[in-house]
PDB file of N, CA, C and O in Angstrom:
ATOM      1  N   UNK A   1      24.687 -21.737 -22.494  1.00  0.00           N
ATOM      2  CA  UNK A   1      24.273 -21.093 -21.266  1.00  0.00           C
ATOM      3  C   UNK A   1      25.544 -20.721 -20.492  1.00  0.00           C
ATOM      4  O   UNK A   1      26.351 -21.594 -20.172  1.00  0.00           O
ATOM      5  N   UNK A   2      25.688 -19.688 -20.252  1.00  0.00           N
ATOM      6  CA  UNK A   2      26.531 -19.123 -19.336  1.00  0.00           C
ATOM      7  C   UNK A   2      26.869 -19.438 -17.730  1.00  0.00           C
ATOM      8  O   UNK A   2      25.969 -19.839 -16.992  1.00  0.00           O
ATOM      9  N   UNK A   3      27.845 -19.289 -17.379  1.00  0.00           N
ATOM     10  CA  UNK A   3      28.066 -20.108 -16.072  1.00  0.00           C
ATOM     11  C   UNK A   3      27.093 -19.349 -15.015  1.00  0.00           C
ATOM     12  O   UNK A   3      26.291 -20.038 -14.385  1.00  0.00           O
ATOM     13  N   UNK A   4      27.157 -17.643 -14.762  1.00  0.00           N
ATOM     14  CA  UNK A   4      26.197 -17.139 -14.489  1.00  0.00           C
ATOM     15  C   UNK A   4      24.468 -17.451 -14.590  1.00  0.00           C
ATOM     16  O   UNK A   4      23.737 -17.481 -13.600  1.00  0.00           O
ATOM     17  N   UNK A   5      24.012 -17.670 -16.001  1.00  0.00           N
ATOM     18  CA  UNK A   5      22.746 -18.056 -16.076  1.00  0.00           C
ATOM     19  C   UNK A   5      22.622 -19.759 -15.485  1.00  0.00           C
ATOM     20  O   UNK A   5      21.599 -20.328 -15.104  1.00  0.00           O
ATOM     21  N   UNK A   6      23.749 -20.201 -15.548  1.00  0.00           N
ATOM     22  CA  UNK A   6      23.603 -21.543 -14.765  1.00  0.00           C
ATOM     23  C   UNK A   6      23.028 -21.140 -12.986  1.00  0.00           C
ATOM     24  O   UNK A   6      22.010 -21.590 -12.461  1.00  0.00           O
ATOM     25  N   UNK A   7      23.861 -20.350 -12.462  1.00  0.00           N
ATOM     26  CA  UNK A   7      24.025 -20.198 -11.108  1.00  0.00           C
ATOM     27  C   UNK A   7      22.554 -19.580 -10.800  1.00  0.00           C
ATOM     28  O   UNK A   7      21.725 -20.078 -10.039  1.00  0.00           O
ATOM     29  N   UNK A   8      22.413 -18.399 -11.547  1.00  0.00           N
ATOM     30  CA  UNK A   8      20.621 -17.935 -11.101  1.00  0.00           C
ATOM     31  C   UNK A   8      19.966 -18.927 -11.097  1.00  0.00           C
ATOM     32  O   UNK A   8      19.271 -18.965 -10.082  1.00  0.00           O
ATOM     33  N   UNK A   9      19.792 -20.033 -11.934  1.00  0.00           N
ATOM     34  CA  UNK A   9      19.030 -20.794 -12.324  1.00  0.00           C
ATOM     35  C   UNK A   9      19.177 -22.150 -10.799  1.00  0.00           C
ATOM     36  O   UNK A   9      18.190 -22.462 -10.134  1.00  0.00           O
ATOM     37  N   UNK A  10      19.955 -22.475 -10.662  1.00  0.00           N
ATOM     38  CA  UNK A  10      20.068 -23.073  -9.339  1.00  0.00           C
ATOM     39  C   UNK A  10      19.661 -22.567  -7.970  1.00  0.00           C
ATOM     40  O   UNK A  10      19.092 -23.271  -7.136  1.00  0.00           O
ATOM     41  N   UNK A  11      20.072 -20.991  -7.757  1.00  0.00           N
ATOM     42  CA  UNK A  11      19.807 -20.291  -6.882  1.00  0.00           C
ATOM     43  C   UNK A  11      18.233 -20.056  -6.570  1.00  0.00           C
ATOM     44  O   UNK A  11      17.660 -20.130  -5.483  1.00  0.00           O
ATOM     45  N   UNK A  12      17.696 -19.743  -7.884  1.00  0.00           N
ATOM     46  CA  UNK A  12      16.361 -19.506  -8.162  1.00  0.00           C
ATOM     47  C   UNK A  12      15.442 -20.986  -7.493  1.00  0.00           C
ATOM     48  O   UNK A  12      14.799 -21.017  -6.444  1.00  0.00           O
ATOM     49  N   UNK A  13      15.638 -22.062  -8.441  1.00  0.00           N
ATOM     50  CA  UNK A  13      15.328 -23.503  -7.897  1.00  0.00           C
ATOM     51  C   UNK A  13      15.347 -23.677  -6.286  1.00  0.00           C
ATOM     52  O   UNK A  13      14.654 -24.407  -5.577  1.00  0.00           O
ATOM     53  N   UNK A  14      16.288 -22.837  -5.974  1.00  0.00           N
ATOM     54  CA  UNK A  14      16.412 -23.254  -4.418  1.00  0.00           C
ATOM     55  C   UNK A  14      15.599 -22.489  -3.463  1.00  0.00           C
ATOM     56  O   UNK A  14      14.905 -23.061  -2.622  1.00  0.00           O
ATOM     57  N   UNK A  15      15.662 -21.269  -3.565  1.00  0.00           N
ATOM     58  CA  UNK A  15      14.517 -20.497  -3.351  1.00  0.00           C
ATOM     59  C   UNK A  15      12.932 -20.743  -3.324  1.00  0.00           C
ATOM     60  O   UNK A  15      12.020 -20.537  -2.524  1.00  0.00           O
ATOM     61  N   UNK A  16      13.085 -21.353  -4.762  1.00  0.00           N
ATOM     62  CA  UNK A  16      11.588 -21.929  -4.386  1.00  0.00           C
ATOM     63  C   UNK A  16      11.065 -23.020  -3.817  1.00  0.00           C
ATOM     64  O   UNK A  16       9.958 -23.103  -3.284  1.00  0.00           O
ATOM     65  N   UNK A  17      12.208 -24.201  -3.984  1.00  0.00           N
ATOM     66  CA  UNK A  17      12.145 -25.246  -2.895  1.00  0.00           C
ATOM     67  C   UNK A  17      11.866 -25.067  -1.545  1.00  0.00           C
ATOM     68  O   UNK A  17      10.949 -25.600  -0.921  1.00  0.00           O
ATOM     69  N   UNK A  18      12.780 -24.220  -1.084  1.00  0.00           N
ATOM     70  CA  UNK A  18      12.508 -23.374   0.489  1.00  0.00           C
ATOM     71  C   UNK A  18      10.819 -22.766   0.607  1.00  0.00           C
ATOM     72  O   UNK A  18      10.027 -22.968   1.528  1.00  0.00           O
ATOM     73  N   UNK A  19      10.643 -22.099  -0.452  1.00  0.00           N
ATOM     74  CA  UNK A  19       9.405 -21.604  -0.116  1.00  0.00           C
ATOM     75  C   UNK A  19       8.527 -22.302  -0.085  1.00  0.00           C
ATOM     76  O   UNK A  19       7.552 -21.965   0.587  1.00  0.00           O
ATOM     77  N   UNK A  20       8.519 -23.464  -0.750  1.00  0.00           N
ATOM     78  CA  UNK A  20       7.437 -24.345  -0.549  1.00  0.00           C
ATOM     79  C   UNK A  20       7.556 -25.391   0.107  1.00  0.00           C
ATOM     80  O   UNK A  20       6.704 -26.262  -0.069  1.00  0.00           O
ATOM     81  N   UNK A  21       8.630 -25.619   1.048  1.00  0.00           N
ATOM     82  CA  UNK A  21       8.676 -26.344   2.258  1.00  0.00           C
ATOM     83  C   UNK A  21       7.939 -25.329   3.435  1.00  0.00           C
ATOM     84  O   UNK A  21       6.943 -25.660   4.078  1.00  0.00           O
ATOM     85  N   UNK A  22       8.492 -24.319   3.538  1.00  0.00           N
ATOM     86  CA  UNK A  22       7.867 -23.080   4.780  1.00  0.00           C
ATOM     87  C   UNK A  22       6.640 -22.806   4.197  1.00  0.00           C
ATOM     88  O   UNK A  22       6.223 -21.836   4.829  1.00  0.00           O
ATOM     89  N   UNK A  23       5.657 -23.166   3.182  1.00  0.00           N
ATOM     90  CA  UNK A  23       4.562 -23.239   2.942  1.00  0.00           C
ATOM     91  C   UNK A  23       3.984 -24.658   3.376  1.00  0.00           C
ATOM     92  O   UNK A  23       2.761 -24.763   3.455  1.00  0.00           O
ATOM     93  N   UNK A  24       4.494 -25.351   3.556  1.00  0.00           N
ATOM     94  CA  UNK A  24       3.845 -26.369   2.984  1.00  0.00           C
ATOM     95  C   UNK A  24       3.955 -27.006   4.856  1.00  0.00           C
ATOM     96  O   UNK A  24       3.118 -27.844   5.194  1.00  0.00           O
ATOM     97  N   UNK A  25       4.590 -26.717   5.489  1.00  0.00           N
ATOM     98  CA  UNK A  25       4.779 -26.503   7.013  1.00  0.00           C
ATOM     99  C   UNK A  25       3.853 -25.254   7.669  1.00  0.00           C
ATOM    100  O   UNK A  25       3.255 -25.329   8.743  1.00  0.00           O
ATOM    101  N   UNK A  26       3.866 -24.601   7.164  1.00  0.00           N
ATOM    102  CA  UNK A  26       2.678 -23.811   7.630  1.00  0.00           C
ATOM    103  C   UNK A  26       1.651 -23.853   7.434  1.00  0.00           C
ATOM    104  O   UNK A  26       0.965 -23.249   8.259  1.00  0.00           O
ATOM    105  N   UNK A  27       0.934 -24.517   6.340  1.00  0.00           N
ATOM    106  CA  UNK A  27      -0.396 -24.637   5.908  1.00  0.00           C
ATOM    107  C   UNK A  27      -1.142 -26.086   6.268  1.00  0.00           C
ATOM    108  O   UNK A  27      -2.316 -26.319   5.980  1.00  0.00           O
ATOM    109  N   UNK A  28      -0.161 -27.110   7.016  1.00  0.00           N
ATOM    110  CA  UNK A  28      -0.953 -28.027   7.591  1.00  0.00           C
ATOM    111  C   UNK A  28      -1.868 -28.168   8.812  1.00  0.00           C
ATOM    112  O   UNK A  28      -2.013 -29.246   9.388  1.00  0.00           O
ATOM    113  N   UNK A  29      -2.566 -26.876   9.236  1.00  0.00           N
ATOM    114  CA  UNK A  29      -3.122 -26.278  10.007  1.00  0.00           C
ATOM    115  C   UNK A  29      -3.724 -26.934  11.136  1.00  0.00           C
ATOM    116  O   UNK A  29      -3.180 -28.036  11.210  1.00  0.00           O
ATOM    117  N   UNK A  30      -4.557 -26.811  12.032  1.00  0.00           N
ATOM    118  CA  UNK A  30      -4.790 -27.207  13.233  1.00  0.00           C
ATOM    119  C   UNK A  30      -6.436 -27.961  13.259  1.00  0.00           C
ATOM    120  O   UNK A  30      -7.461 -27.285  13.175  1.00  0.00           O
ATOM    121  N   UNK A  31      -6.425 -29.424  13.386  1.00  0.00           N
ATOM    122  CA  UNK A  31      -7.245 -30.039  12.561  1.00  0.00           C
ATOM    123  C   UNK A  31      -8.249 -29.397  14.395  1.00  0.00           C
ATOM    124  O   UNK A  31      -9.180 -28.592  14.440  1.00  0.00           O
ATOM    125  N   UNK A  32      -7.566 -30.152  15.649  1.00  0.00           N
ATOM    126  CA  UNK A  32      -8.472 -30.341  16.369  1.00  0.00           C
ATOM    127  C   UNK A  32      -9.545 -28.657  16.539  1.00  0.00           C
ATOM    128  O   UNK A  32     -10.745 -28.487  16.753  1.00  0.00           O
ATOM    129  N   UNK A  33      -8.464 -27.744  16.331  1.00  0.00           N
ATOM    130  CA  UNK A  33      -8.843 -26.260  16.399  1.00  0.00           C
ATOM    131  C   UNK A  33     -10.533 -26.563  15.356  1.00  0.00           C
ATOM    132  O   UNK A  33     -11.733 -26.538  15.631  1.00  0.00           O
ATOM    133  N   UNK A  34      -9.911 -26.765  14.419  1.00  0.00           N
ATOM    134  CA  UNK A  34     -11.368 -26.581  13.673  1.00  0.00           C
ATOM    135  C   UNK A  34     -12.515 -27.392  13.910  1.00  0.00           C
ATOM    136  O   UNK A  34     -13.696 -27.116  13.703  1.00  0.00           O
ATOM    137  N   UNK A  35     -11.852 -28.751  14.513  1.00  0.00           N
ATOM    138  CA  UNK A  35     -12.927 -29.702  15.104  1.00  0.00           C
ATOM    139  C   UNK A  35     -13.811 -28.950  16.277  1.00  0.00           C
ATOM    140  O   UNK A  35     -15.041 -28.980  16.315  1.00  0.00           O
ATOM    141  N   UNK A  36     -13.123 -28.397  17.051  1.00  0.00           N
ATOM    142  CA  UNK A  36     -13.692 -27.339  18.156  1.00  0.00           C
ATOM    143  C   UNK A  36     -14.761 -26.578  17.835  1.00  0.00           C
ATOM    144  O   UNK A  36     -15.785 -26.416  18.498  1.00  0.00           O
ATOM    145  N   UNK A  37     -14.389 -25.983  16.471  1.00  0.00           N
ATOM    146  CA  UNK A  37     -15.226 -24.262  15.908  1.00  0.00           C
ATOM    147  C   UNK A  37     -16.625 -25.148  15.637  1.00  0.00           C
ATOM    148  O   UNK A  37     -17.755 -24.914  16.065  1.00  0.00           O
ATOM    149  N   UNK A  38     -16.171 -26.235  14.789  1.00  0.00           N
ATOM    150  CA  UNK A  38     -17.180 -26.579  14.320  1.00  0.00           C
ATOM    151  C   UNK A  38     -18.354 -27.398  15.339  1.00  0.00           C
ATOM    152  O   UNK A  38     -19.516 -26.991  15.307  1.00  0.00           O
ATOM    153  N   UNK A  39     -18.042 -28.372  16.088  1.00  0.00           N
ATOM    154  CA  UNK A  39     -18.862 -28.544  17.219  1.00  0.00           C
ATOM    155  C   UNK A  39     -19.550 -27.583  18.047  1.00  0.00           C
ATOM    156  O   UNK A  39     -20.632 -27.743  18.612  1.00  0.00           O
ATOM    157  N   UNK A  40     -18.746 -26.492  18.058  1.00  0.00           N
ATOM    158  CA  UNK A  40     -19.505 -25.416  19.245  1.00  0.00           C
ATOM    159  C   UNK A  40     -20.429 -24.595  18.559  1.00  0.00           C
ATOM    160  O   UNK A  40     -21.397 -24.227  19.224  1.00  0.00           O
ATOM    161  N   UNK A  41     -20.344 -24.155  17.177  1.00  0.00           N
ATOM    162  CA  UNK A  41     -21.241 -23.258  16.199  1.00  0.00           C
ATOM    163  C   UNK A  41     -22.327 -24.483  16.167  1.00  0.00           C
ATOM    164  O   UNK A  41     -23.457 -24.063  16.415  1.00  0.00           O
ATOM    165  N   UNK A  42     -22.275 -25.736  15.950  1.00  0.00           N
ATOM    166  CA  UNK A  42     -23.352 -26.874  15.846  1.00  0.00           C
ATOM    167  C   UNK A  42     -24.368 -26.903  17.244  1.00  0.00           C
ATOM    168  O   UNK A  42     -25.591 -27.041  17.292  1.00  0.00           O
ATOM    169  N   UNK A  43     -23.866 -26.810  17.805  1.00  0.00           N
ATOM    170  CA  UNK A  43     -23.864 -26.672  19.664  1.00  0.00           C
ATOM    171  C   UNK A  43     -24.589 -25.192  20.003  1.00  0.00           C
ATOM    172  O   UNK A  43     -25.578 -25.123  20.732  1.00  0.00           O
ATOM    173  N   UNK A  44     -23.997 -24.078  19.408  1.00  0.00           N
ATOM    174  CA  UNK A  44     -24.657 -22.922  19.407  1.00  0.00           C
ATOM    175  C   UNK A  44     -26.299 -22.797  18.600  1.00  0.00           C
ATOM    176  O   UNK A  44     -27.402 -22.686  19.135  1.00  0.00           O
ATOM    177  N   UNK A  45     -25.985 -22.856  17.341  1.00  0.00           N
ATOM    178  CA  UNK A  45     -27.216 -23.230  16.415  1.00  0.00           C
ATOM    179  C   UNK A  45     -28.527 -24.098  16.778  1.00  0.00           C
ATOM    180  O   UNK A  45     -29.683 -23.818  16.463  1.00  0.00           O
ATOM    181  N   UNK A  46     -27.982 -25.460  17.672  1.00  0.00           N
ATOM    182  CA  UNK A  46     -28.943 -26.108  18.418  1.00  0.00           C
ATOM    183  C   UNK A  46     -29.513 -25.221  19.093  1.00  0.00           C
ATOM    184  O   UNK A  46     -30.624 -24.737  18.875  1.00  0.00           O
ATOM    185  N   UNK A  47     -28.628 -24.918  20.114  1.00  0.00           N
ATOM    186  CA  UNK A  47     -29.257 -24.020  21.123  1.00  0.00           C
ATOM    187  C   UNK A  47     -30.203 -22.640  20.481  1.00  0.00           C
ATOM    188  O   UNK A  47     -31.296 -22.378  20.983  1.00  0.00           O
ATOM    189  N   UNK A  48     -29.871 -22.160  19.809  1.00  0.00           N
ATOM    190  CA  UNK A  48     -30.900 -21.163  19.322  1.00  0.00           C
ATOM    191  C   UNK A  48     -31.797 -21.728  19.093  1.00  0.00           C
ATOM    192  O   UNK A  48     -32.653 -21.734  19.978  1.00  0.00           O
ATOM    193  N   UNK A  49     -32.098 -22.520  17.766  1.00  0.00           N
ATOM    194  CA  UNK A  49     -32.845 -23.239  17.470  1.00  0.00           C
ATOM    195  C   UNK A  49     -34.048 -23.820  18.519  1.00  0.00           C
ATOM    196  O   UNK A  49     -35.240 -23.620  18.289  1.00  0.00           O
ATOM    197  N   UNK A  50     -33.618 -24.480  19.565  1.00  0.00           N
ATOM    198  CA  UNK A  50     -34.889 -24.952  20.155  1.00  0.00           C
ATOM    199  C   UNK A  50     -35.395 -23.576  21.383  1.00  0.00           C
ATOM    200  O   UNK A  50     -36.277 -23.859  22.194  1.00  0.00           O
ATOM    201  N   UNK A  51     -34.919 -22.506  21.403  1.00  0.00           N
ATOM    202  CA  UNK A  51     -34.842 -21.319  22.293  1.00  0.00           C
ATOM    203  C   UNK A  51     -35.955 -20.825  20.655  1.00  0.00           C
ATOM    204  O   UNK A  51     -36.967 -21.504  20.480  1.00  0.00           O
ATOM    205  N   UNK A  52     -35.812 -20.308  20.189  1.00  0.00           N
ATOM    206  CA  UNK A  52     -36.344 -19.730  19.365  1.00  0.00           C
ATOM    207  C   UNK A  52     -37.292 -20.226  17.826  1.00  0.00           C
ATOM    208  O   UNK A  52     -37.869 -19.384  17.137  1.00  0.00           O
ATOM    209  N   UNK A  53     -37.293 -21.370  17.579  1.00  0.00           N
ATOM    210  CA  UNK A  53     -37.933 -22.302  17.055  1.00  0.00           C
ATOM    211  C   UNK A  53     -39.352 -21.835  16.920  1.00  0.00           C
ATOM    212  O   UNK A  53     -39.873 -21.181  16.016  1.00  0.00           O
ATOM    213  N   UNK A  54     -39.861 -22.326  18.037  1.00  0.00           N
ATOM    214  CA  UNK A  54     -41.417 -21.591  17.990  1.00  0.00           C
ATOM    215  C   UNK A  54     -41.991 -20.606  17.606  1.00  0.00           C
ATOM    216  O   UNK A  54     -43.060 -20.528  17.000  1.00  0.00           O
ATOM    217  N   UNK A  55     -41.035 -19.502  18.076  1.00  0.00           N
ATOM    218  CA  UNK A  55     -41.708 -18.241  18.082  1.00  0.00           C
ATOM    219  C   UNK A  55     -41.321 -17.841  16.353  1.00  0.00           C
ATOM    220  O   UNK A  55     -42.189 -17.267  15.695  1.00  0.00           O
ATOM    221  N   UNK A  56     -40.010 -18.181  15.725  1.00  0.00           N
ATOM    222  CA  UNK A  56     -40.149 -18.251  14.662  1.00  0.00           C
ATOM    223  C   UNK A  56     -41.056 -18.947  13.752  1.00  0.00           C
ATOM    224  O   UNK A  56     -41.313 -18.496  12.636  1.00  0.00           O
ATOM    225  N   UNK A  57     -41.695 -20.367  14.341  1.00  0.00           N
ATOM    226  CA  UNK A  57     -42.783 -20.456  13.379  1.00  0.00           C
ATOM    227  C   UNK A  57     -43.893 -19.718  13.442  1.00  0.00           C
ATOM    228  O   UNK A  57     -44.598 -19.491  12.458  1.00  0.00           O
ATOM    229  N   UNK A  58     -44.216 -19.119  15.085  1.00  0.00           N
ATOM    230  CA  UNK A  58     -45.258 -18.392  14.874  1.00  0.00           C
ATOM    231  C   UNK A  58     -45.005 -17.110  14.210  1.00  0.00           C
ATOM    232  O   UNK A  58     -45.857 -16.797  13.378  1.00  0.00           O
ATOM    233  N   UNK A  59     -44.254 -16.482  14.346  1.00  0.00           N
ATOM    234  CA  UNK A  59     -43.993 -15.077  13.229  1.00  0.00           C
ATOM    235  C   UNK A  59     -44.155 -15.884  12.198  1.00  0.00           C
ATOM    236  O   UNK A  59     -45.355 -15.889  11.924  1.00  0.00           O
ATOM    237  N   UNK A  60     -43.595 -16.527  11.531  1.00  0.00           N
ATOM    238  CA  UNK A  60     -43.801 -16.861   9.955  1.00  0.00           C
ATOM    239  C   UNK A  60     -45.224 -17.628   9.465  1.00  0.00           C
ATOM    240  O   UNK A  60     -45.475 -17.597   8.260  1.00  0.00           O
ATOM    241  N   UNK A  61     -45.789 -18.042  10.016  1.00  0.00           N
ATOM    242  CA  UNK A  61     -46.870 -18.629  10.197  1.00  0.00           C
ATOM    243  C   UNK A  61     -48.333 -17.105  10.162  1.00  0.00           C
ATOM    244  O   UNK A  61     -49.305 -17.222   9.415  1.00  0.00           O
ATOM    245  N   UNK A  62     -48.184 -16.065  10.931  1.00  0.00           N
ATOM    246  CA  UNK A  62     -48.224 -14.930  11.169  1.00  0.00           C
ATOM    247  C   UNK A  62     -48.698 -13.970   9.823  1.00  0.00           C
ATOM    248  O   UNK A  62     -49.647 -13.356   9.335  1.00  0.00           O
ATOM    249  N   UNK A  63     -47.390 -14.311   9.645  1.00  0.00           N
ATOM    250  CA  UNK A  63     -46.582 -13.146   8.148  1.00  0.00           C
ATOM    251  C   UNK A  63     -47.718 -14.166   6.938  1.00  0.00           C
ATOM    252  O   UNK A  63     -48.645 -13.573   6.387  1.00  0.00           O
ATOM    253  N   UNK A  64     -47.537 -15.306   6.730  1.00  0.00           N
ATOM    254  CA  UNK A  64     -48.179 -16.035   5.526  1.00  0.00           C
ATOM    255  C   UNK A  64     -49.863 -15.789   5.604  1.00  0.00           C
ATOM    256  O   UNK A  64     -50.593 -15.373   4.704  1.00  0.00           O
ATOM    257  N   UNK A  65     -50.255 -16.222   7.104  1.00  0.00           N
ATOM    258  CA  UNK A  65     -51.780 -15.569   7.064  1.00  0.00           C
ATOM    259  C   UNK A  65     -52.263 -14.039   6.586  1.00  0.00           C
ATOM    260  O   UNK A  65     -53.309 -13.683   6.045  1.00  0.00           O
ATOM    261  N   UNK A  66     -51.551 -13.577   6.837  1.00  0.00           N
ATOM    262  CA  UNK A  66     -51.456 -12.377   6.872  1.00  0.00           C
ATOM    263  C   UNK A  66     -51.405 -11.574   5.349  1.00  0.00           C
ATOM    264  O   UNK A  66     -52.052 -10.651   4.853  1.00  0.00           O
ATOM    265  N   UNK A  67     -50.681 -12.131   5.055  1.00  0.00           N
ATOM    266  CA  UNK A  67     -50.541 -11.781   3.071  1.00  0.00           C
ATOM    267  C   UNK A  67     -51.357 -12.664   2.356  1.00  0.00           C
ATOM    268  O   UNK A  67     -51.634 -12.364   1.195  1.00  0.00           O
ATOM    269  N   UNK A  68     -52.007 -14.209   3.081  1.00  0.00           N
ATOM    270  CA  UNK A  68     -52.454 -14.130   2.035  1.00  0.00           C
ATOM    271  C   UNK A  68     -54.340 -14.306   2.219  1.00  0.00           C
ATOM    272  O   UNK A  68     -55.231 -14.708   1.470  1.00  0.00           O
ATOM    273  N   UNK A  69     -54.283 -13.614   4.007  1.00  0.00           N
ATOM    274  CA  UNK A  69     -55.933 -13.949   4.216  1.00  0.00           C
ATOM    275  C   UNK A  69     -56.076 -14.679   4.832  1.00  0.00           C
ATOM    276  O   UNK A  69     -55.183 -15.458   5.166  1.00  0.00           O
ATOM    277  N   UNK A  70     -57.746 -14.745   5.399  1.00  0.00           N
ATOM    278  CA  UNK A  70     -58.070 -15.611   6.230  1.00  0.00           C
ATOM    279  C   UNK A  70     -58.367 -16.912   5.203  1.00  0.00           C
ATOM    280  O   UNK A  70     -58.724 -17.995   5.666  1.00  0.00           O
TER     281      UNK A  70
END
C-alpha cells in the first residue's frame, strides 16, 4: 500500500467519524417536545370524541338501519 493510499484511507476514516458524531448529536432529539405533541393530540381526540361521539353513533346506527331494513 502506498503512502498516499495510506493517507486517503485515514482521511476518509476521519471524515466519517465526524459525520457520525454530528449525526449522532443531532438525532438525539427533543424527548419533552414529543411528550407535548403527544398529550395534546390525546387531549384533542378526547375532546372530539365526547363533542361528537353521539351524533356519530347516531349517523352510523342510521346508515346500518338503513341498508339493512327495518
Amino acid at each position: 500500500m502506498t503512502t498516499n493510499q495510506t493517507l486517503a484511507r485515514r482521511v476518509l476514516r476521519a471524515m466519517v467519524g465526524a459525520q457520525h458524531r454530528l449525526t449522532a448529536q443531532r438525532d438525539r432529539g427533543d424527548v419533552p417536545g414529543w411528550v407535548l405533541i403527544t398529550l395534546m393530540t390525546a387531549g384533542i381526540v378526547t375532546l372530539l370524541w365526547s363533542v361528537a361521539g353521539p351524533a356519530l353513533r347516531d349517523m352510523f346506527t342510521q346508515a346500518i338501519n338503513g341498508v339493512s331494513g327495518p
